[in-house]
C-alpha positions, 0 to 999 in steps of 0.5 A: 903141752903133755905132761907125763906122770909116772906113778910106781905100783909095785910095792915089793922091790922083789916084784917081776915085772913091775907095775907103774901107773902113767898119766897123761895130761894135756889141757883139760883131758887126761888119760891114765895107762897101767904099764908093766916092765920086767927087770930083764927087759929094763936092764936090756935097754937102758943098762940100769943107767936111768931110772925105771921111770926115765925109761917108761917117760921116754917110752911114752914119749916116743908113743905120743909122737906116732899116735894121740894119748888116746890111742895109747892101750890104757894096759900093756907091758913096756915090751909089747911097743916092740911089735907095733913099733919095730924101731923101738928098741934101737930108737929108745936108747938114744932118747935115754943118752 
């Protein structure tokens, strides 16, 4: 089973976008990714209803279902999901409802 951990980087609650550290743990690999998230595209999609981490746990998850932990870049903006995965932005919503 993966288990998904959400560390937040950013220290100054004014900082744009912020900065989150997310690893990845299943059996005995894990793998960590440094992800961005900008307040704009954050209350885009979630309406400011679930928390920022709620929000890149279910962006992760909907990376592991399309590709192994692995795959995944270990840095990107939340946003950059969108080119690779068109469904994306109407799939996210409803994970998070």
């Amino acid at each position: 089973m993966k288990q998904i951990e959400i560390y937040t980087l950013s220290t100054d609650q004014n900082e744009n976008p912020k900065k989150f550290l997310v690893t990845i743990s299943e059996d005995s690999s894990k793998t960590s990714h440094q992800v961005t998230l900008s307040d704009e595209y954050y209350q885009r999609l979630t309406g400011g209803l679930r928390s920022r981490e709620d929000f890149i746990k279910a962006s992760f998850e909907f990376l592991l279902e399309r590709e192994g932990k692995e795959e995944i870049i270990a840095s990107f903006d939340i946003a950059e999901i969108q080119k690779y995965f068109p469904e994306y932005e109407k799939v996210i919503p409803m994970q998070l409802s």
